[in-house]
C-alpha positions in Angstrom: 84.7 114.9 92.4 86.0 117.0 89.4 83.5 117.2 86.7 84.0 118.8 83.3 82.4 122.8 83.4 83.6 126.2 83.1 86.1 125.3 85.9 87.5 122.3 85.2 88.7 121.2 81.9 88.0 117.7 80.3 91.6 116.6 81.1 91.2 118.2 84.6 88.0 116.0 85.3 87.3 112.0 87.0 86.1 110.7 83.4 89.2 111.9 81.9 91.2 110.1 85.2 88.8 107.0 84.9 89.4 106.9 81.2 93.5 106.3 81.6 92.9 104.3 85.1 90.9 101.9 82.6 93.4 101.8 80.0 95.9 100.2 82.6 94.0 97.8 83.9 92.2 97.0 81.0 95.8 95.8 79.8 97.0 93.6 82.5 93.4 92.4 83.5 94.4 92.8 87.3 96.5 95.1 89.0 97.7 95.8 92.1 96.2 99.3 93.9 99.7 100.7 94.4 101.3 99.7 91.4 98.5 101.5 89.5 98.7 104.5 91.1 102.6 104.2 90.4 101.8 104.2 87.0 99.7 107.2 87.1 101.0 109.2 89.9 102.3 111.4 87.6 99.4 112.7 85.9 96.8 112.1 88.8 97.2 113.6 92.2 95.6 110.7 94.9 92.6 112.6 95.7 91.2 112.2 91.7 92.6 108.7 91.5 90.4 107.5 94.4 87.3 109.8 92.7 88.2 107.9 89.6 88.6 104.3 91.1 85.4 104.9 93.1 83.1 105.5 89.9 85.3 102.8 87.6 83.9 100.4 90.5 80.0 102.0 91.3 79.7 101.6 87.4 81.1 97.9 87.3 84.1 98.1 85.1 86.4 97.1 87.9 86.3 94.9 91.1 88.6 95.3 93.9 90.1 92.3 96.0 90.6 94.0 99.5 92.1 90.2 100.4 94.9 90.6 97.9 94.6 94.2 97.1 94.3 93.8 93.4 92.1 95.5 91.3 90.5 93.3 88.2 89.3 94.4 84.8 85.7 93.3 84.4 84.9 92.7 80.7 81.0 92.4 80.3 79.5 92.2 76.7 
């Protein structure tokens, strides 16, 4: 996992990645797996999209379906 330090930039890093995985789901409120990392294959490589997906879901802003393969925006105020 790429964290931000004298290595890595910001935009190089998994809260940058989770940051614009959020985004996309945030907007369709569920997602398929695939077609979400269509949409950002371009600017994250599949070893940082899993990092990313992993923290969105170990800090609860996402749940994953593994019946359906869809990932779900989870709005908590």
């Amino acid at each position: 996992m790429k964290l931000p330090n004298k290595i890595y930039t910001y935009k190089q890093s998994v809260i940058y990645y989770m940051i614009v995985i959020i985004k996309y789901v945030s907007e369709t409120h569920s997602l398929s797996i695939f077609d979400l990392y269509r949409k950002v294959s371009n600017t994250i490589l599949l070893p940082d999209f899993l990092d990313a997906v992993c923290c969105l879901y170990a800090i609860d802003k996402i749940e994953y379906d593994s019946n359906t393969k869809m990932i779900y925006y989870v709005d908590r105020n």
